[in-house]
C-alpha positions as CSV (number, residue, x, y, z in Angstrom):
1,X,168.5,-89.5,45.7
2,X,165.7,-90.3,43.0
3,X,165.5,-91.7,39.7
4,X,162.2,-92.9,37.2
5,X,164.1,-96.4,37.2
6,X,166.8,-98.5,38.8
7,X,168.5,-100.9,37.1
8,X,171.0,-103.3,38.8
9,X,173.0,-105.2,36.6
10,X,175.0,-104.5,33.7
11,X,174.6,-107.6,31.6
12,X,172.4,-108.0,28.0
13,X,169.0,-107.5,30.3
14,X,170.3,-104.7,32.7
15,X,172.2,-102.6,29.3
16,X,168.9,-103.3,27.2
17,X,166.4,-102.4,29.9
18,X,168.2,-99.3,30.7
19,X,168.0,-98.2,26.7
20,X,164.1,-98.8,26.9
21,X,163.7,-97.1,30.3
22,X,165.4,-94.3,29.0
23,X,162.5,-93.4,26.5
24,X,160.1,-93.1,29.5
25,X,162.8,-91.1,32.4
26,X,166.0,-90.7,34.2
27,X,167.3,-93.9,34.8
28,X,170.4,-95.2,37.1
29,X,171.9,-98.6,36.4
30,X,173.9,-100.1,39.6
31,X,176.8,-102.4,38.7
32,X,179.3,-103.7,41.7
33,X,182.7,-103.6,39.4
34,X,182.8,-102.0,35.8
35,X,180.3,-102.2,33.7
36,X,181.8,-104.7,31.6
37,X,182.0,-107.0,34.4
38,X,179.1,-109.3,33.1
39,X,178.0,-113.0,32.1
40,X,177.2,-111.4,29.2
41,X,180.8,-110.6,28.1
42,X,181.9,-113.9,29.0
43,X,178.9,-115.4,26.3
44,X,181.1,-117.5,23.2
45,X,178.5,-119.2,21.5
46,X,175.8,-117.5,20.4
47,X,172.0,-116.2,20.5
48,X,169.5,-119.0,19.5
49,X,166.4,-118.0,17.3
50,X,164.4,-119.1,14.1
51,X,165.9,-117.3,10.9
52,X,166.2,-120.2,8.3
53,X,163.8,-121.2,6.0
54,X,163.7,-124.8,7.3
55,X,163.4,-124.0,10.6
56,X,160.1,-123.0,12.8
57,X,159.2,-122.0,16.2
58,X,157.3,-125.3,16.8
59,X,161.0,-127.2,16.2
60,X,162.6,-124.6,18.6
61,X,159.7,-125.2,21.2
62,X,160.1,-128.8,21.0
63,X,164.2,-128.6,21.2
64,X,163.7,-126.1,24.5
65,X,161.0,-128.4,26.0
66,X,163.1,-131.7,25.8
67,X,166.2,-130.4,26.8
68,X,164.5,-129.1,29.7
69,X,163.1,-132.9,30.1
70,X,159.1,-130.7,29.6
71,X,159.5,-129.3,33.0
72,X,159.4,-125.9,31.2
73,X,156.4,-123.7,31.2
74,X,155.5,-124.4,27.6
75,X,153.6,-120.9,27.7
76,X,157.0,-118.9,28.4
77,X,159.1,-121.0,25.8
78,X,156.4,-120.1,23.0
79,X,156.5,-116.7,23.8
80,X,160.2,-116.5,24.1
81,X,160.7,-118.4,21.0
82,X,157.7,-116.2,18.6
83,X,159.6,-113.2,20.0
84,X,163.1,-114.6,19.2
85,X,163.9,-112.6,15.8
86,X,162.7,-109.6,17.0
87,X,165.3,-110.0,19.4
88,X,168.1,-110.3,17.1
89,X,166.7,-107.4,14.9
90,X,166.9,-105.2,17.8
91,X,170.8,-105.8,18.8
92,X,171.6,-105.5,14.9
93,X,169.8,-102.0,14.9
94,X,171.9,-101.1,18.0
95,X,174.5,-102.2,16.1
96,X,175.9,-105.4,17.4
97,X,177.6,-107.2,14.4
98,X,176.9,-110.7,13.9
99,X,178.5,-112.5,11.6
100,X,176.6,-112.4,7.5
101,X,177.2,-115.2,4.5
102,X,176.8,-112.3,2.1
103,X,178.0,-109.0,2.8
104,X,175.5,-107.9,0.3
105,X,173.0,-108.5,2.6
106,X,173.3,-107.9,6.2
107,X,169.6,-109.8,6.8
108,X,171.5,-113.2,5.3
109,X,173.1,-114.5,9.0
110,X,175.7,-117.2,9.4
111,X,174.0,-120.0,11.3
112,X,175.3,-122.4,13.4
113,X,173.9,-125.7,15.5
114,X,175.0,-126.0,19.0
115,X,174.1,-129.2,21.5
116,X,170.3,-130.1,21.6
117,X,169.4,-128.0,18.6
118,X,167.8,-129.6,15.1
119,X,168.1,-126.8,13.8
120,X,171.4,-124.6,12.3
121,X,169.4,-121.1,14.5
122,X,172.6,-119.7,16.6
123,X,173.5,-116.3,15.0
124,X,176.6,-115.4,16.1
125,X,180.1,-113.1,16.4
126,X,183.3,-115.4,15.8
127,X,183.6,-117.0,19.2
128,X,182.7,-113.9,21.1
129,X,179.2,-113.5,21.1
130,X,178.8,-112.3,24.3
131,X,181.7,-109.7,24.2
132,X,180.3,-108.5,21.3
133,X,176.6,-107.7,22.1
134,X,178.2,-106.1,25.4
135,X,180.2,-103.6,23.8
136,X,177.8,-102.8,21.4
137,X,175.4,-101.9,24.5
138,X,177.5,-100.2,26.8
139,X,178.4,-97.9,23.7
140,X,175.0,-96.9,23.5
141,X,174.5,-96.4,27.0
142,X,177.3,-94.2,27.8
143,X,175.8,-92.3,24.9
144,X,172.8,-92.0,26.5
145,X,172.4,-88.6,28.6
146,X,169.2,-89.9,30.6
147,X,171.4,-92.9,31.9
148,X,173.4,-92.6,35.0
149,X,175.6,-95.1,35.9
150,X,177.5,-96.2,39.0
151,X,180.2,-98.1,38.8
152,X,181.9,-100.1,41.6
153,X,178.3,-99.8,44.0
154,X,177.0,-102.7,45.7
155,X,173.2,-103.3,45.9
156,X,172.3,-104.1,49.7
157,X,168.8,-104.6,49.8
158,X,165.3,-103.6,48.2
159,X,163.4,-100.8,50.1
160,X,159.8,-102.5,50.3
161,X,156.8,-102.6,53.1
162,X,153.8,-104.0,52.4
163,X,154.4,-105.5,49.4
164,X,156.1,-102.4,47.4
165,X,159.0,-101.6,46.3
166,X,160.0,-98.2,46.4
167,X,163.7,-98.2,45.5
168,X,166.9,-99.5,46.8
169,X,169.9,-99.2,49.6
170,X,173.9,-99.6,48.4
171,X,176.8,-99.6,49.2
172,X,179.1,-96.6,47.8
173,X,182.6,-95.7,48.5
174,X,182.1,-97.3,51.8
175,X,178.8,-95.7,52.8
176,X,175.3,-96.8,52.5
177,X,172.6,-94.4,50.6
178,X,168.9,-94.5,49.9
179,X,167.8,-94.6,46.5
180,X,164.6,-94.4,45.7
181,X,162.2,-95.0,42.2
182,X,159.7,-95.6,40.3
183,X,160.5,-98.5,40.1
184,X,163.4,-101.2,40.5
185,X,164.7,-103.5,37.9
186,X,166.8,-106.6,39.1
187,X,168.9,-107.9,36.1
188,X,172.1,-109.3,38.4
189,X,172.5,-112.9,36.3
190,X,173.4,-116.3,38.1
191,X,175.0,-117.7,41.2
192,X,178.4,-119.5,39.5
193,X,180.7,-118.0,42.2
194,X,179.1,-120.3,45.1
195,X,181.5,-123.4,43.0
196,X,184.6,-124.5,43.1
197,X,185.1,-125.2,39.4
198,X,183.0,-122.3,37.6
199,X,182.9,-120.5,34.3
200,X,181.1,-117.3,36.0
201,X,183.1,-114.4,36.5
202,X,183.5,-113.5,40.6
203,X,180.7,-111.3,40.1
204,X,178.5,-114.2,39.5
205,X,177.5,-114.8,43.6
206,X,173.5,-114.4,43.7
207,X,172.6,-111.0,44.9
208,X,169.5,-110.1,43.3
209,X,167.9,-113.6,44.6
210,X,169.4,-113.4,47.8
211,X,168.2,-109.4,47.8
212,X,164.6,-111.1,46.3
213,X,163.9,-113.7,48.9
214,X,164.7,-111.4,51.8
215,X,161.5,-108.8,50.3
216,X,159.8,-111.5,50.1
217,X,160.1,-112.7,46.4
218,X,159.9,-116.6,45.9
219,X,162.2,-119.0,44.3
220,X,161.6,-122.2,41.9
221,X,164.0,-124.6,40.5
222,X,167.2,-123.5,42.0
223,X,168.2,-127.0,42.4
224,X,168.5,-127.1,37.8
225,X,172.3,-125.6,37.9
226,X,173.9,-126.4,34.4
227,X,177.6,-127.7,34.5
228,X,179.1,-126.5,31.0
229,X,180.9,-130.2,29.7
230,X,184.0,-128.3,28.7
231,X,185.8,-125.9,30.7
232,X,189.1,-125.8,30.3
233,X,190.9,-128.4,32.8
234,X,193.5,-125.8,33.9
235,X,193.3,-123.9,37.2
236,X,192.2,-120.3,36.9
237,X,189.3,-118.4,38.1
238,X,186.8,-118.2,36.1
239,X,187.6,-121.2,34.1
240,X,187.9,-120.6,30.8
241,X,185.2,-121.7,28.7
242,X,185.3,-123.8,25.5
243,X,182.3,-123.1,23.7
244,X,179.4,-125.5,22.5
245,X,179.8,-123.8,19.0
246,X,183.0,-126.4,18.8
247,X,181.1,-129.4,18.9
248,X,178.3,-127.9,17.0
249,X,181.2,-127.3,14.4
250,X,182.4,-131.1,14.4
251,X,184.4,-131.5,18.2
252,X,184.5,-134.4,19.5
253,X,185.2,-135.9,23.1
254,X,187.4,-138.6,23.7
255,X,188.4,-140.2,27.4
256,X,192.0,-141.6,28.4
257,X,191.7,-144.5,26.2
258,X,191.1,-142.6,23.1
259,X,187.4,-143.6,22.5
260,X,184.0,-141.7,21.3
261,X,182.8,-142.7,24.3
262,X,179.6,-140.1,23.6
263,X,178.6,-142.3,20.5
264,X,177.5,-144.9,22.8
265,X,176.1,-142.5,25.5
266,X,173.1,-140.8,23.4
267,X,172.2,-140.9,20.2
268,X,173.1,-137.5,19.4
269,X,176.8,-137.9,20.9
270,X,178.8,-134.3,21.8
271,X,175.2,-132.6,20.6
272,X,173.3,-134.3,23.5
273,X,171.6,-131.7,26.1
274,X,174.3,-130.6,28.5
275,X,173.4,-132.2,31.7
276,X,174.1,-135.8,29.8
277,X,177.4,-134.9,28.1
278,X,178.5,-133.2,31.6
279,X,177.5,-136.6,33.7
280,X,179.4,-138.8,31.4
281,X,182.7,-136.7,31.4
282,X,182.1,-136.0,35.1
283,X,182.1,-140.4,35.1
284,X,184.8,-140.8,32.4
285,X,187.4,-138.8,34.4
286,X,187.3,-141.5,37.3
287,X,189.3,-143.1,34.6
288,X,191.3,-140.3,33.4
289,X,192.0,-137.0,31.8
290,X,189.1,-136.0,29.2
291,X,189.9,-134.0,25.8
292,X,188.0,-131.8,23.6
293,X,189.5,-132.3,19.6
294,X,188.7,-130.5,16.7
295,X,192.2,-130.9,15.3
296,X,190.4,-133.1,12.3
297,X,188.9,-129.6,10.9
298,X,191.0,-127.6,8.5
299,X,193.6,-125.5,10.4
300,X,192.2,-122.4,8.7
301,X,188.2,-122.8,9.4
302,X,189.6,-123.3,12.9
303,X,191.4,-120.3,13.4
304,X,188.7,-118.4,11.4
305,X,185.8,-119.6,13.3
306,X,187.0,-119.8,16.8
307,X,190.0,-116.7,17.0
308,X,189.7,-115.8,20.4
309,X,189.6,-119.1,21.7
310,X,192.6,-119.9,19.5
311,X,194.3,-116.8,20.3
312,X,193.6,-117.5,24.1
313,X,195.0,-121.6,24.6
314,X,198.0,-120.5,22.5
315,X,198.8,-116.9,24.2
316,X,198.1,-118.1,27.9
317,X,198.2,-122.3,28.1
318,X,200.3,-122.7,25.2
319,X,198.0,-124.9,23.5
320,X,197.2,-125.5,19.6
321,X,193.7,-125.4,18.8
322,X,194.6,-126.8,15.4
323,X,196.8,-129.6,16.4
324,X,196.1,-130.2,20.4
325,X,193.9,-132.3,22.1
326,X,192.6,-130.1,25.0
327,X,191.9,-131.3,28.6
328,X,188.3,-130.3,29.5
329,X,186.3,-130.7,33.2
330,X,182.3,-129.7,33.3
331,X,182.2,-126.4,35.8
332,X,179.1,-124.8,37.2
333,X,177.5,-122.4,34.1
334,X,173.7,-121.3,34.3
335,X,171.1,-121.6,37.0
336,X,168.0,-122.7,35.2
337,X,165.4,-121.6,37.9
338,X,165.6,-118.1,40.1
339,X,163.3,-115.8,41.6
340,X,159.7,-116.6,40.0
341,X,158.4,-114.1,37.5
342,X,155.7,-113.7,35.4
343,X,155.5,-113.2,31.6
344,X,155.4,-109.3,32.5
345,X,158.8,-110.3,34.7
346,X,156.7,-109.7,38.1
347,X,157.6,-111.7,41.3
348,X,154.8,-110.2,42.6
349,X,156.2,-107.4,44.4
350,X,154.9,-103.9,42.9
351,X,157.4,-101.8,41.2
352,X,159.9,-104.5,41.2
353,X,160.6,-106.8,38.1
354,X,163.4,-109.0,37.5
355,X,164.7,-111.1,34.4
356,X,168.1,-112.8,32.7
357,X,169.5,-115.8,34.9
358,X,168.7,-114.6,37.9
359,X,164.5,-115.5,37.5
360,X,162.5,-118.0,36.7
361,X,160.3,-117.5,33.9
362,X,160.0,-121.4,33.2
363,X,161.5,-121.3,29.9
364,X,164.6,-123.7,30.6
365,X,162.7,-126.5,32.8
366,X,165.2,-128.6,34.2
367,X,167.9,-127.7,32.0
368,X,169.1,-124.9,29.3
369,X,168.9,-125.5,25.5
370,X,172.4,-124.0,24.1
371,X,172.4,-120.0,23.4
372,X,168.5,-119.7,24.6
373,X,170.1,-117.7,27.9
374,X,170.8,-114.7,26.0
375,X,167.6,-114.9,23.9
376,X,165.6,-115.0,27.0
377,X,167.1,-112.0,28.5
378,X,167.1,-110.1,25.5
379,X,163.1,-111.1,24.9
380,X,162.2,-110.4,28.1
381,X,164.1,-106.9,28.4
382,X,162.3,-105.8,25.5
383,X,159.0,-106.9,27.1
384,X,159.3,-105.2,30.9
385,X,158.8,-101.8,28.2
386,X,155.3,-102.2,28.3
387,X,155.5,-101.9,31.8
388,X,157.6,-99.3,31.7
389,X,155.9,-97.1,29.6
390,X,152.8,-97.7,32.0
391,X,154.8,-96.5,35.1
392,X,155.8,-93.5,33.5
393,X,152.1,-92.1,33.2
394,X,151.9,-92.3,37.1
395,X,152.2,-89.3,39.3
396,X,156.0,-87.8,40.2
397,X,157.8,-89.7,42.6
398,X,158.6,-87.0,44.3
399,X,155.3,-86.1,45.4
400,X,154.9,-89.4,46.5
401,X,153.8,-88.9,50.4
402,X,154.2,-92.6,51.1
403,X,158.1,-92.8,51.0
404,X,158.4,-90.1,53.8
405,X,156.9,-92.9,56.0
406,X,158.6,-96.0,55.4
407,X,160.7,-97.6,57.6
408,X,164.2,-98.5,56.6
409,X,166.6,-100.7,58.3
410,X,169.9,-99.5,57.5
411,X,172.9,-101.9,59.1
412,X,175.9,-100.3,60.9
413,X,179.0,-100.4,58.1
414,X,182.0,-101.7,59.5
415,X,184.6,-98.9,60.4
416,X,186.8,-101.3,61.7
417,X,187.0,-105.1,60.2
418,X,184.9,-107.1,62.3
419,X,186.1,-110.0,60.4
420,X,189.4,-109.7,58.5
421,X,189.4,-110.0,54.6
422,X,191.6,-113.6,54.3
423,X,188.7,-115.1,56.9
424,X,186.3,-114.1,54.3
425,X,188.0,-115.3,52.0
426,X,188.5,-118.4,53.1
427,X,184.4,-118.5,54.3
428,X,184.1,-118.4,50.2
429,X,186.5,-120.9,49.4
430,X,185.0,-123.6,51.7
431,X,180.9,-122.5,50.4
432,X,182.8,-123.3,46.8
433,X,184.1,-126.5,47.7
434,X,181.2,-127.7,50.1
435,X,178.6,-126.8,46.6
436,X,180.8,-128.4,44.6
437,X,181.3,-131.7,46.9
438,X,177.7,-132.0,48.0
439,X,175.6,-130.0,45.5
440,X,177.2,-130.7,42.5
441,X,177.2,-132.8,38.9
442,X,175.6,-136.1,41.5
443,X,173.7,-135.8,44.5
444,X,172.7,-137.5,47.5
445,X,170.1,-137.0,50.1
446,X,173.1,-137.9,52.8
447,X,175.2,-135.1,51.0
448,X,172.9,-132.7,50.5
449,X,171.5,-132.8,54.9
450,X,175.4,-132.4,55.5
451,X,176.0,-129.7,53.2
452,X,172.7,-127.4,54.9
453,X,174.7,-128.3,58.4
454,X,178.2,-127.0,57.1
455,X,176.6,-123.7,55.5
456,X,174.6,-122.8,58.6
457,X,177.9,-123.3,60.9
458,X,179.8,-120.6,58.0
459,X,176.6,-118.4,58.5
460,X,177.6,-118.4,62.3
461,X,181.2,-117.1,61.6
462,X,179.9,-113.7,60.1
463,X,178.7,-110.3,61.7
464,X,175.3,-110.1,62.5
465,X,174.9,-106.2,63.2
466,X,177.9,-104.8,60.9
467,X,178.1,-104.8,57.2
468,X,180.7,-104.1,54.4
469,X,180.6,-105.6,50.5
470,X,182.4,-108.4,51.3
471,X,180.6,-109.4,53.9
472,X,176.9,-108.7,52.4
473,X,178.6,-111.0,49.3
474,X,179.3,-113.7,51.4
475,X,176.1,-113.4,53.4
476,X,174.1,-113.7,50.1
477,X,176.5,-116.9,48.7
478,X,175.8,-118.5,51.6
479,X,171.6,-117.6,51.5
480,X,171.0,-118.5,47.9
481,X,173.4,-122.0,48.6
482,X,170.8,-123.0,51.1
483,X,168.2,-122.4,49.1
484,X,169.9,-124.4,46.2
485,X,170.4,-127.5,48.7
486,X,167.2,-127.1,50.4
487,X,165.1,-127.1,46.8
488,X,167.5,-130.0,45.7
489,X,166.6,-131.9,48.9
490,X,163.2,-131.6,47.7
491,X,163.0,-133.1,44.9
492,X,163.7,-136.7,44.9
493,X,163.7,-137.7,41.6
494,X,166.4,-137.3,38.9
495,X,165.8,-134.7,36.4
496,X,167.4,-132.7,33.9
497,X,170.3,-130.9,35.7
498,X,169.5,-131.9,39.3
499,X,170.6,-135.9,39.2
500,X,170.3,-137.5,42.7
501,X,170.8,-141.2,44.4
């Protein structure tokens, strides 16, 4: 089977890739559930960029750089930030509808402020940002007659030697098939599942890196993972997520005692950079239950502003936005570092490119400014179309003599469970909670040797010779937590996201 382009990943990057690939060829995108199934969807707040008068992209610069404590790569936050408007031109000509102050004039956003911003840059859609842009993409897609999409298929592994890429192996209704491209596109977002306490939707477990570092791609900054302050403190998996839109619209956090206490924490209180407000809840809860409350606002602006998470805590935990103080817990959100790219999303593999969460362009540093994660997938989506268009002036694939000779390790898939599916399940459960005891919010070096120990003895319980999508998932969990302790072990020093003793 052959297509110009392969897309894996059905997220903002993967959906807007797939449009711009289409100009250029036939192109398949690769999702392991529905399409739907996404980081993307799950996005509340909003999509960071400059479109007020008294903002500029030397204030957004500076607001990315600290939050990421200047361990960005001031090069990639420039060009991510210039590009930033262009961005949110694009999705409104797809037709994603953010919300307007005039209805006049559809170029007049609604702006919001969100932790670590100066700024009021966040365009948004209610409280559903993320759902919103996702629709609006997948609409276009499954318009789109040059698009095929598989549903329900599991990407394996790259198909590379020496160096190139020349397509990809899944997983489909049980069987494993060759697919080969132009190129290959990896857009598979972050590593959330590998937590105990997570926002990310179970889809969220690390395949493209773990598919990445196997072809030989290299990681940076894994050990940056960004624990949202306020997840709702109610069992369920995912989490549900309370956005940063709430504080930005005049929440505030108060411990077991009923104090502020993030007025005497940093001088920018609930707006402080992510990593801060989610160490001093993740310390304030020694003491005690902590609660989000935005009950002070005006019932109405509330219900307005923030009707699906309304609707949600009143349909499903029988909570009142309105009048309720609501129990939060910081959970595991956005990996800040990933496979290593370049500005023209390269890890330095030919025909492969990558970008979203899963990569590391160096725009976050050691921690994510609020809304920049869809901004930088939507920037850097539209840029691998230079690319692109490049690729499509080369010679047919299939007359490509090379592939014929490539050799390609395909595993055995499992006719009969080597392992049954509660072991595996329970393999997941205990990477969650070793990540989330030993890798987490606070680190130490002791934790962090012991953690490496307990993963490789989980690596030992599955099938080395005999495959299946369960097991593959697990397999890559348990790869990219290794290479999250192992580049936390590294780095001695406290910074951003990655605070160790």
């Amino acid at each position: 089977m052959k297509f110009d382009f392969i897309i894996v990943g059905s997220g903002i990057a993967g959906l807007n890739s797939a449009l711009n690939a289409s100009k250029f060829g036939k192109v398949l995108i690769i999702t392991k559930k529905r399409l739907i199934n996404s980081n993307t969807n799950f996005a509340q707040g909003g999509i960071a960029a400059v479109l007020n008068k008294t903002d500029n992209f030397k204030k957004h610069v500076e607001d990315t750089m600290t939050a990421g404590c200047f361990h960005n790569n001031k090069r990639a936050v420039e060009f991510m930030v210039k590009n930033g408007p262009k961005a949110i031109k694009k999705l409104m000509q797809i037709g994603v509808h953010f919300e307007i102050k005039n209805p006049q004039n559809v170029s007049n956003l609604s702006l919001t402020r969100e932790g670590g911003h100066s700024e009021y840059r966040i365009a948004y859609a209610g409280d559903h940002t993320g759902a919103e842009i996702e629709k609006t993409l997948i609409q276009a897609v499954k318009q789109n007659k040059k698009i095929t999409i598989f549903e329900n298929a599991f990407a394996l592994d790259l198909i590379t030697e020496n160096k190139i890429c020349y397509g990809i192996q899944i997983i489909r209704n049980n069987k494993i098939e060759n697919i080969f491209a132009r190129a290959v596109i990896l857009a598979t977002g972050g590593t959330g599942q590998v937590y105990k306490y997570t926002t990310n939707p179970e889809i969220s477990t690390g395949d493209g890196i773990a598919m990445g570092l196997r072809a030989g791609a290299k990681a940076e900054d894994m050990e940056f993972i960004q624990f949202h302050p306020t997840a709702l403190a109610i069992p369920r998996k995912p989490l549900f997520l309370l956005s940063e839109s709430l504080r930005g619209e005049g929440a505030i956090l108060i411990n077991s005692k009923g104090e502020r206490f993030m007025k005497r924490a940093h001088k920018l209180a609930e707006l402080a950079p992510r990593d801060i407000v989610a160490r001093e809840i993740y310390a304030e809860q020694k003491s005690g239950t902590i609660f989000l409350d935005i009950s002070h606002e005006k019932p109405d602006f509330i219900r307005k502003r923030f009707p699906k998470i309304y609707s949600t805590l009143k349909k499903n935990y029988n909570l009142d936005l309105t009048k309720d103080k609501i129990p939060v817990t910081p959970a595991a959100h956005y990996l800040c570092g990933g496979i290593k790219v370049n500005l023209n999303c390269s890890p330095g593999i030919k025909n492969l490119y990558a970008f979203g969460e899963m990569t590391c362009t160096g725009v976050h540093g050691a921690n994510r400014l609020a809304s920049n994660s869809l901004l930088e997938a939507m920037v850097f989506s539209e840029e691998i179309t230079k690319q692109l268009k490049n690729i499509a002036k080369t010679k047919n694939l299939g007359s490509t003599a090379s592939i014929k000779t490539i050799k390609i390790a395909t595993p055995k898939i499992a006719k009969t469970a080597p392992i049954t599916n509660s072991k595996i399940a329970k393999i997941k459960e205990k990477i969650q909670f070793l990540m989330w005891q030993n890798t987490g919010i606070l680190r130490t070096t002791k934790q962090l040797k012991e953690n490496l120990k307990e993963l490789s003895k989980l690596e030992n319980l599955l099938p080395k010779n005999e495959t299946n999508m369960k097991i593959a998932e697990t397999k890559n969990m348990i790869l990219v937590s290794q290479i999250i302790t192992e580049s936390a072990l590294l780095r001695k020093k406290s910074i951003g996201c990655h605070f160790i003793s």
